[in-house]
C-alpha positions in Angstrom: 31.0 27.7 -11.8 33.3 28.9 -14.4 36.4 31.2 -14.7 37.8 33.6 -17.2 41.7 33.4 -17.8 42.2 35.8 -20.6 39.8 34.8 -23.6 38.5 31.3 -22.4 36.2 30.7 -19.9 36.7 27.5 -18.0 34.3 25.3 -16.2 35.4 25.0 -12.6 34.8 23.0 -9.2 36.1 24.0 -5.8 36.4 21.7 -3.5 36.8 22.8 0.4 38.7 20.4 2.4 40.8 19.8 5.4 44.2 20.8 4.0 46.9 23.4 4.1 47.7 24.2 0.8 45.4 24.8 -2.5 45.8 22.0 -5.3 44.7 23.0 -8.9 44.4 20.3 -11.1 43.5 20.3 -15.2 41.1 17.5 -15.5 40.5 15.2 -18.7 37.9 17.2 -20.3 39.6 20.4 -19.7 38.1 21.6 -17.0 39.2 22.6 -13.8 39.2 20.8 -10.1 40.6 23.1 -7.4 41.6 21.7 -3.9 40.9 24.6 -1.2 41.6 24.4 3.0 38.4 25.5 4.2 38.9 28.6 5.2 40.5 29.8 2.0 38.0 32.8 0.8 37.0 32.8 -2.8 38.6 36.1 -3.7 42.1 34.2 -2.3 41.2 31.8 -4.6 40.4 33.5 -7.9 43.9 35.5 -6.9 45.9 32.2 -6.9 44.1 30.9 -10.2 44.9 34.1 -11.7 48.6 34.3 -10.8 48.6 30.6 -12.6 46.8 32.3 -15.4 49.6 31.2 -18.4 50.1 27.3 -16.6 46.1 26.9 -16.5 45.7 28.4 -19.9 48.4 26.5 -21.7 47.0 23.0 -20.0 43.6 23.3 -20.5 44.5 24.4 -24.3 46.8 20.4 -25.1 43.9 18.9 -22.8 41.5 20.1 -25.3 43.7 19.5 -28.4 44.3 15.9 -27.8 42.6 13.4 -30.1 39.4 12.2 -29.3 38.8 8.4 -29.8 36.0 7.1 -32.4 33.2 6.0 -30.8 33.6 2.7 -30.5 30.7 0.1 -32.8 31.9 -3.2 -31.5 32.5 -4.8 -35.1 34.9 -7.6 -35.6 38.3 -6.6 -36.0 38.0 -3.3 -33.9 40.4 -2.2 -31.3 40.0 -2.0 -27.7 42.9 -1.4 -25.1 43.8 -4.8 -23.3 46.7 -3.7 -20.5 48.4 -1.1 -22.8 47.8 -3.2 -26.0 45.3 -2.5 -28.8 44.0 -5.9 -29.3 40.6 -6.6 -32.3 37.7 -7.6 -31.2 37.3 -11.6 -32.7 33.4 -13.1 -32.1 32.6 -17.0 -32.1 28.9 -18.2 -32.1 28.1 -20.6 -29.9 24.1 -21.6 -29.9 22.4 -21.5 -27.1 24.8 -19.9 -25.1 23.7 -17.4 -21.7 25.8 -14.5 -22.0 28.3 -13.3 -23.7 31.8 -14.7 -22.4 35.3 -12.5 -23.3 38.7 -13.7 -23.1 42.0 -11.6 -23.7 44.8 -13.5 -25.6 47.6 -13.0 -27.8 45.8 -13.0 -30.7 43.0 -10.5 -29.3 39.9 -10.3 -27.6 37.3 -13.4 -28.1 34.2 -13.2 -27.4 31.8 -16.4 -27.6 28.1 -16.4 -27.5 24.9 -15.9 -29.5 23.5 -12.2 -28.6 25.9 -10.4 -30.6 24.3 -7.0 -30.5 26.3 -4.1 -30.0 24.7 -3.5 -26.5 25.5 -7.1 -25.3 29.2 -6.6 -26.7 29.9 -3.4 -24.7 28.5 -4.6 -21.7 30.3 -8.3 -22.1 33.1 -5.9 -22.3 32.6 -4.0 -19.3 32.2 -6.5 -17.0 35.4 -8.1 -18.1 37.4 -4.4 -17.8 36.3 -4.6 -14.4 37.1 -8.1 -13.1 40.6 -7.5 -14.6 40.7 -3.9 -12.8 39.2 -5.4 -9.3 41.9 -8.8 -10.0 44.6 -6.5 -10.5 43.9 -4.0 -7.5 43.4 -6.7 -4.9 46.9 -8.6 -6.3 48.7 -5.1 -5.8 47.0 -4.2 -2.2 48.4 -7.4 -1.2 51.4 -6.8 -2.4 52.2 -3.4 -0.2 50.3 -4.5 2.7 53.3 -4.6 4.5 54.9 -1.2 3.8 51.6 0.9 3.3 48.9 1.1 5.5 46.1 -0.7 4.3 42.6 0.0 2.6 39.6 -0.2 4.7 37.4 -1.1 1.7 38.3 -1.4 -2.0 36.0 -0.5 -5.0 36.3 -0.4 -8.6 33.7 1.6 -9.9 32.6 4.5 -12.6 34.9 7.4 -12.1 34.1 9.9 -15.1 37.0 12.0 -14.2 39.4 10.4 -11.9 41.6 7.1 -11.9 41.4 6.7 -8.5 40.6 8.2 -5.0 41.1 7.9 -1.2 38.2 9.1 1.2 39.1 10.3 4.8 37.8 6.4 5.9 40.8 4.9 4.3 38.0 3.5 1.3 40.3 3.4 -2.6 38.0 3.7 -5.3 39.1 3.0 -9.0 38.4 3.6 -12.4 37.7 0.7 -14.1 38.8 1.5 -17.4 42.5 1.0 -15.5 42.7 -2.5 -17.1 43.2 -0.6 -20.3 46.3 0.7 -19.5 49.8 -1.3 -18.6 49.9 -3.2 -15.4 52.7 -1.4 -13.8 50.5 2.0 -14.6 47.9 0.6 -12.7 50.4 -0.5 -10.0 51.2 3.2 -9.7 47.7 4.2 -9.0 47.3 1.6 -6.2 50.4 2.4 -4.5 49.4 6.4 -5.1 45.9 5.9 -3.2 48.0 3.8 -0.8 50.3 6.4 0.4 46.7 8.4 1.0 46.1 6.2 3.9 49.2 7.8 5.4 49.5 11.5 3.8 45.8 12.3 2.7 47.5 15.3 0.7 50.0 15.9 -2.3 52.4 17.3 -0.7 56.4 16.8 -0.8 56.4 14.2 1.8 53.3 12.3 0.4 55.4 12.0 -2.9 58.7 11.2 -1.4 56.5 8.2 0.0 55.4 7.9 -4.0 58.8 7.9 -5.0 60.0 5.2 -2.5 57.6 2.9 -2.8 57.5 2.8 -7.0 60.3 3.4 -8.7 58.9 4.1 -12.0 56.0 6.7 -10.7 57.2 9.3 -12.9 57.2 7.3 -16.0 53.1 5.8 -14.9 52.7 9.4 -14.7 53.3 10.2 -18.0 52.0 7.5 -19.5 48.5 8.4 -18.0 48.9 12.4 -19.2 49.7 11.1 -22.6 47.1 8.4 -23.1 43.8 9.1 -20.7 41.9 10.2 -23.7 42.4 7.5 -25.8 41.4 5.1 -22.6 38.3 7.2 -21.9 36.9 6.7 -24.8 35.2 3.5 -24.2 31.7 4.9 -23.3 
């Protein structure tokens, strides 16, 4: 559905769920995502998102006004995001060679093989954002499995407009562009889908749990608000 908040209209997805209080959140591509208790009525709702009419505006407004990355081309000497760095893209032929191997080192990322087609890069590339995402995720779960209740299942998966999530049967999902970003950023996101398993909300006490758990939450934060586009570019 969409809204109108004084000359734009925005597109918009309500989402009914077991909860107390109503969440609105401005998603990546501007739109909206609002968090409902069930039996919250629609007028109640439009009456809410109008009363937030200026916050909502003014967010989806910088969402929309951030940069959008180039489309990437997979060239030699490109950029890509390697754990918070931009690191070029370096190829090495090898004959014969299956598919298309990808390392990340200080000098970049290498990728041997022989099927250098832009197709074959980008999903060489893939893969390897995912191993290092599911890698990562598994090192922190283990790391909080004593102080946060643990995951049933853990995935790392395509997640268009969402970093990560928690479902009601303790399952964390994750975006696996998060090898992108910095390591402690993605630590934050583990140990936020965490504290799910014990306060399946966002309330104060879910991110009093936040705060004591990870010190630098905030900061992960706002490193995520101020670089998600440039990370969601890869397509």
């Amino acid at each position: 559905m969409e809204i109108k908040l004084k000359n734009y209209k925005i597109p918009c997805e309500i989402i009914k769920r077991k909860r107390r209080t109503m969440e609105i959140q401005v998603q990546p591509d501007g739109s909206l995502r609002v968090l409902t208790p069930k039996g919250l009525g629609k007028d109640r709702v439009q009456k809410a998102l109008k009363e937030k009419e200026n916050w909502i505006v003014k967010k989806v407004v910088e969402t929309n006004r951030r940069d959008t990355p180039q489309v990437p081309v997979f060239q030699e000497g490109e950029e890509h995001y390697g754990f918070g760095h931009r690191k070029p893209l370096h190829f090495i032929t090898v004959p014969g060679a299956g598919k298309l191997q990808v390392r990340l080192t200080g000098e970049g990322f290498t990728v041997t093989g022989e099927d250098f087609s832009q197709e074959s890069i980008k999903k060489a590339l893939e893969q390897w954002y995912r191993k290092q995402t599911k890698k990562r995720v598994d090192f922190y779960v283990k790391k909080y499995r004593n102080s946060l209740p643990r995951p049933t299942e853990v995935q790392v998966k395509t997640q268009k407009k969402r970093w990560g999530s928690c479902n009601h049967k303790g399952k964390v999902m994750f975006n696996w562009k998060l090898s992108m970003a910095p390591a402690w950023v993605l630590e934050y996101l583990v140990v936020h889908e965490l504290c799910h398993r014990e306060e399946f909300n966002h309330s104060k006490n879910f991110w009093a749990l936040v705060k004591d758990t990870y010190a630098p939450w905030e900061e992960a934060r706002k490193w995520l608000k101020e670089n998600q586009g440039k990370l969601q570019g890869f397509q």
